[in-house]
N, C-alpha and C positions, 0 to 999 in steps of 0.2 A: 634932543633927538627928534626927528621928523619920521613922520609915519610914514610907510609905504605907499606912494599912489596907485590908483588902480592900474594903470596898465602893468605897473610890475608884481603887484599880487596875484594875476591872472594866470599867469606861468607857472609858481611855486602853487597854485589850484591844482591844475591841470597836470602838474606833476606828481601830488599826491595822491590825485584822483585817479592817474592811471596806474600808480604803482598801489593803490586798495584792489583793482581790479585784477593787477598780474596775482597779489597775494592771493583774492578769493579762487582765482583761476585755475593756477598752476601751487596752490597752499600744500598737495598730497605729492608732487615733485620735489618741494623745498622740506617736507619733515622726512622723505626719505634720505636728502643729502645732507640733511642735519650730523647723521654722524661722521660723515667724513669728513664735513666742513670742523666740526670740531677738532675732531683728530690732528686735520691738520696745521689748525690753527694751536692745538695745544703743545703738540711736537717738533713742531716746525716754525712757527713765527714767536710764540713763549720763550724758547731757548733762544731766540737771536740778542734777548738784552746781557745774556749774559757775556754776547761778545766784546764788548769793553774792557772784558778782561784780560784783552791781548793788550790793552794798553795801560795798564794800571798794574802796580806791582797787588799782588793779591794780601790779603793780609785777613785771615780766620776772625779776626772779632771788629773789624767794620765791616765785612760782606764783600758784596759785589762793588758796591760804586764807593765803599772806605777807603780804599789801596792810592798811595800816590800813584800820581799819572804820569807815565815815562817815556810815551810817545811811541815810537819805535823800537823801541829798546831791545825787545825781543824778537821782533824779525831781523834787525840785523845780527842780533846772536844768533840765529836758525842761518844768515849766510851766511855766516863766520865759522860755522860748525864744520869740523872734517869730515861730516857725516854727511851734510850737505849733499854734494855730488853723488853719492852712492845711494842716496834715498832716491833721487832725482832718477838717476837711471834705473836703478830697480822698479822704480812704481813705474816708470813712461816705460821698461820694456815689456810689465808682466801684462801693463793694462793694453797697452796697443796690441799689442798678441793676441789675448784672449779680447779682447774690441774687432779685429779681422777675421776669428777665424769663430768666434761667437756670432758674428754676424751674416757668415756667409753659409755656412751651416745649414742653419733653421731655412734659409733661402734652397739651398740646395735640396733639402728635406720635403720643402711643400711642393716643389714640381716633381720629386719621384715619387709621393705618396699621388699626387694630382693624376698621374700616369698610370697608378694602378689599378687594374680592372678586376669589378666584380666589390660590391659592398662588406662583405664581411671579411676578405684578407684586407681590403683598406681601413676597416674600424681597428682589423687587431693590427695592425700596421701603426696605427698613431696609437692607440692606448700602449705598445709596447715603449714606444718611445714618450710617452708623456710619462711614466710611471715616475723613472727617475728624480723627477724634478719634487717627487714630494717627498723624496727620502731624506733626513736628517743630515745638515752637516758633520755631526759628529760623527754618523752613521758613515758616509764618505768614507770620510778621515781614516776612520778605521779599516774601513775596507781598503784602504790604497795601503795601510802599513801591514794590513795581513796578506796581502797580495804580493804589492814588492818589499817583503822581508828581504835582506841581503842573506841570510841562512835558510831560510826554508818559505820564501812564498811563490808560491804559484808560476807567476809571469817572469818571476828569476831564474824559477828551474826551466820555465819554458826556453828562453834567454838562452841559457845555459845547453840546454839540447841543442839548439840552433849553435852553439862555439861561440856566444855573448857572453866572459866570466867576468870577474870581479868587476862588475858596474853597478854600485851600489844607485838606486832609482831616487831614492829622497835622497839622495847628495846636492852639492851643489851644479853639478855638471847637467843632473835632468830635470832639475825641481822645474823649469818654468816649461819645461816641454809636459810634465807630468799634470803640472795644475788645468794647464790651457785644455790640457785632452780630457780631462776630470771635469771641466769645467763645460764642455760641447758635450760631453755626453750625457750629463745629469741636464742639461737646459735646452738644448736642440730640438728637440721634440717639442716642448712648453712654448718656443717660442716662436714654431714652426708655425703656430695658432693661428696667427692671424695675418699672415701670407696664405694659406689654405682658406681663410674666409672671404681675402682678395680675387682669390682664385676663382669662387664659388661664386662670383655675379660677372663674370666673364662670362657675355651672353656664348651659348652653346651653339649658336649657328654660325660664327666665325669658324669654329674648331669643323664642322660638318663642311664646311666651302673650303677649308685649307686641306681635307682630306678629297675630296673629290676633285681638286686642283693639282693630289698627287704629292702633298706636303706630306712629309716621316715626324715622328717623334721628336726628335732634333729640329726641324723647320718650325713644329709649331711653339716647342718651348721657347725656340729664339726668337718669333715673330709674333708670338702671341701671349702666352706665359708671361714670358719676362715684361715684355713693356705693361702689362698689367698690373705688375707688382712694381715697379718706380716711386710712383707717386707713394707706396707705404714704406719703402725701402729706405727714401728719403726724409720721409718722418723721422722714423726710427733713427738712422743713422743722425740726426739731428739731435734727439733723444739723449741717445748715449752718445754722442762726446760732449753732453751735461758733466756724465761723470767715468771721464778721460782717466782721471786719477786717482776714483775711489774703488782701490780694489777692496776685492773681499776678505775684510780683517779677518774674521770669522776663521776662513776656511786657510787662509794664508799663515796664522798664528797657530792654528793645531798641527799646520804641516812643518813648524820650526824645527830643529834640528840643529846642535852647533857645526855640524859637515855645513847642513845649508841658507845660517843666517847672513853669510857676505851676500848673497843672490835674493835673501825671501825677506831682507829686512826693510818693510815701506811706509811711507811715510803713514799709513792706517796704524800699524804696530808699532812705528818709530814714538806717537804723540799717545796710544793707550800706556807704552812704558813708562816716557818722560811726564805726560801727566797725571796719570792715576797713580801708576805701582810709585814715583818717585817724588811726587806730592808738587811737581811744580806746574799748576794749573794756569799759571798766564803763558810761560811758554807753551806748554801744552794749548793753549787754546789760539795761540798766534799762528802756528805750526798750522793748525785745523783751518784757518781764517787763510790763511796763504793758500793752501791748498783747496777750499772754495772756489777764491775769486780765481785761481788757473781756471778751473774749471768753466765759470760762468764766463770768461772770456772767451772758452771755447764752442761752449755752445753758442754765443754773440755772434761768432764769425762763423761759425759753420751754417749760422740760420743764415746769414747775409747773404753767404756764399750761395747757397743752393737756392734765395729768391731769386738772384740775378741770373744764377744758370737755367734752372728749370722753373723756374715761378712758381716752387711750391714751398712752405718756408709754415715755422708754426706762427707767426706775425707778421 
């Protein structure tokens, strides 16, 4: 082996010399992100070895990487499934729904709170709406089955006064209209958050020359407002079709029901059933792997797409 001459020692110097000086520098920056870097190195890139098990038949006494290796074996079993298509359109209709009208929402949200005058009905204005978001799943859940009881809840008999009968709410017929509205109203607010912070470095003398120019309420949200908030609209929307397909097991699985598992059965519920409750952990884990890479393919193109449209993109 030959030793390094100096002109290429002098680099790996000067590179370690500068990254001593970032550490002493910014040392109380990196032990604050210390725990998230963990986090999500332990939840998040930890669990990625055990995706090999989508391609290894699994077998209890040699582990993860014991199992023969089958190649695709179970993702073509997952398109081979009758179950297929009905996972496929149940997750693409629940999530694009509540993806369109979760998104447009919280948007609508921060230009009427933005509008409203006088400090403390706008404080209690967003604290009314931010509450929801830290009430419990299960807390929901329950509230929407004592609510639309088909015998005796609330919004049934409201229904009902109005000449609405026998429409049972968690059927199949309203589950995805029920989730999507359950779902804007518990998060709307939360997520209104940071459009209302976009809003808030929108220098205030554009708004003072659009009023003295004679502009209404409507001229300036559409001329002023809005293109303010673009550039975080398309973040976000970037953001979330990450996870196009991951709807909410959680809150999707309490709301089951046999009237409405032909409509609420996705592929989040489809791979907790088949892999846990039925012990088949490579399909279950091909199933989850299939529906990543949809995923990540879509945030790929949706980033593409919106560098080339608008030049703003998260790379």
């Amino acid at each position: 082996m030959t030793a390094a001459s100096p002109a290429q020692s002098r680099p790996r110097q000067r590179g370690a010399a500068a990254l001593v000086r970032h550490a002493r520098r910014y040392w109380q920056l990196w032990v604050m992100a210390a725990p998230a870097i963990a986090f999500v190195a332990v939840f998040a890139y930890v669990p990625m070895y055990g995706l090999q098990l989508a391609f290894r038949e699994f077998d209890f006494s040699a582990g993860l990487t014991g199992g023969e290796f089958v190649g695709l074996k179970y993702f073509q079993q997952f398109f081979d499934s009758p179950q297929f298509w009905t996972l496929i359109r149940n997750t693409v209709v629940i999530s694009l729904t509540t993806l369109v009208a979760g998104f447009v929402a919280p948007i609508a949200l921060a230009l009427i709170v933005n509008q409203v005058v006088g400090r403390t009905r706008k404080k209690f204005l967003q604290t009314a709406t931010y509450l929801p978001h830290f009430i419990s799943i299960v807390v929901i859940v329950g509230m929407l089955q004592v609510f639309l009881s088909p015998s005796s809840g609330l919004i049934t008999r409201v229904a009902e006064f109005f000449g609405v009968t026998g429409v049972n709410f968690l059927g199949s017929s309203t589950f995805v209209s029920v989730y999507v509205i359950s779902e804007v109203w518990q998060h709307c607010g939360w997520n209104s958050i940071i459009y209302l912070a976009a809003l808030a470095s929108v220098d205030t003398q554009l708004y003072e020359a659009a009023r003295i120019d004679g502009a209404g309420r409507f001229t300036i949200i559409r001329h002023i407002d809005v293109p303010a908030l673009v550039p975080t609209m398309i973040v976000l929307l970037i953001l979330n079709m990450g996870n196009v397909l991951n709807t909410g097991f959680e809150k999707i699985f309490l709301m089951q029901n046999p009237l409405n598992l032909g409509v609420s059965e996705v592929i989040a519920t489809y791979v907790y059933k088949i892999g846990i409750l039925s012990n088949q952990f490579s399909y279950g884990t091909a199933i989850g792997l299939f529906n990543t890479l949809i995923n990540f393919t879509f945030l790929v193109v949706t980033n593409q797409v919106a560098k080339r449209v608008s030049n703003t993109s998260l790379w």
